[in-house]
N, C-alpha and C positions, 0 to 999 in steps of 0.2 A: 504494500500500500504506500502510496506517496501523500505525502503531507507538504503543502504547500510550506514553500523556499526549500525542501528538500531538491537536490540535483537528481537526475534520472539519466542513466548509464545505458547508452545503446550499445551494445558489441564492445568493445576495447578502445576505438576511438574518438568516439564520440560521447562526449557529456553536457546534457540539457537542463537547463534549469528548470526544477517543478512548479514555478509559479507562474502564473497566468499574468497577461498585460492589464491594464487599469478598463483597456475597449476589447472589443472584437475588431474594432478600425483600425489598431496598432497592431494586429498580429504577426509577426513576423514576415515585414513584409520586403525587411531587405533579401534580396537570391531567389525568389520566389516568382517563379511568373503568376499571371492573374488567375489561372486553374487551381495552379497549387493553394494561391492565395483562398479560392471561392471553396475548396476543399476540407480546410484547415478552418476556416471560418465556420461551415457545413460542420461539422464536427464537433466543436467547442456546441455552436447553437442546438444541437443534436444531445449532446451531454447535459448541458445546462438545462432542458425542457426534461431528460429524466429525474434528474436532478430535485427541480421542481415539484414534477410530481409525487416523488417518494419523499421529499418534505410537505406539502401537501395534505397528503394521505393522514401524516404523522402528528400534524396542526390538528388536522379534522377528527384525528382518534383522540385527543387531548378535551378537544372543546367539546364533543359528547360523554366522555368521562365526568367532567367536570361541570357540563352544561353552564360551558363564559366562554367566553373569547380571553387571547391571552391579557391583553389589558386589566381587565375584569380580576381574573386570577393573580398578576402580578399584587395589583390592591388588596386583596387577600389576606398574600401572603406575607405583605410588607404591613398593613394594618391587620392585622388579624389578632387573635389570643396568643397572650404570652408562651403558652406551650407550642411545643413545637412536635408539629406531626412528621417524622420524618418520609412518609411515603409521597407525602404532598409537598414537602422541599425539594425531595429527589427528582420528581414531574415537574417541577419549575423550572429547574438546572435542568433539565430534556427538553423543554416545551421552549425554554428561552433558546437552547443552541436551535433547535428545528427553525425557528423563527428570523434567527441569523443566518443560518445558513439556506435557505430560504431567497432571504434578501440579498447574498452573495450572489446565488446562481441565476436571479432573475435577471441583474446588470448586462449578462450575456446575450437574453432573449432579445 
């Protein structure tokens, strides 16, 4: 698995860096003709829309668990009773990355 700024090793001579550009309009566009260019674009947007979806999915299993939206639930969790529920801190810390990572991949679409 790569984890963004992680470097990615193809064969022996070549090494790529794991992170993604800030666009899709800056994608590596030096060396590249315009196929390769519409290709590598193709692909990131292809990744990013599944991306979406299985974050998505994982918003939508939260917010019928919990019957809110994550907002809703952040209030909750930050005003709520002094005790602390850990199975519903642990779904915050999930619900917030989905939520982030979410809004990462959608930049791409």
């Amino acid at each position: 698995m790569v984890i963004l700024g992680d470097s990615v090793e193809y064969g022996r001579y070549v090494k790529v860096p794991g992170k993604f550009p800030e666009s899709i309009n800056g994608v590596a566009k030096v060396g590249l003709s315009k196929d390769e260019q519409k290709v590598l674009q193709g692909f990131v947007h292809n990744k990013a829309e599944q991306k979406i979806d299985y974050y998505d999915r994982k918003i939508a299993e939260m917010k019928q668990k919990y019957d809110m939206d994550f907002p809703a639930f952040q209030n909750k969790i930050y005003l709520g009773a002094k005790e602390v529920d850990f199975e519903e801190w642990n779904d915050f810390v999930l619900w917030g990355s989905y939520v982030k990572a979410y809004r990462y991949w959608a930049q791409f679409c």
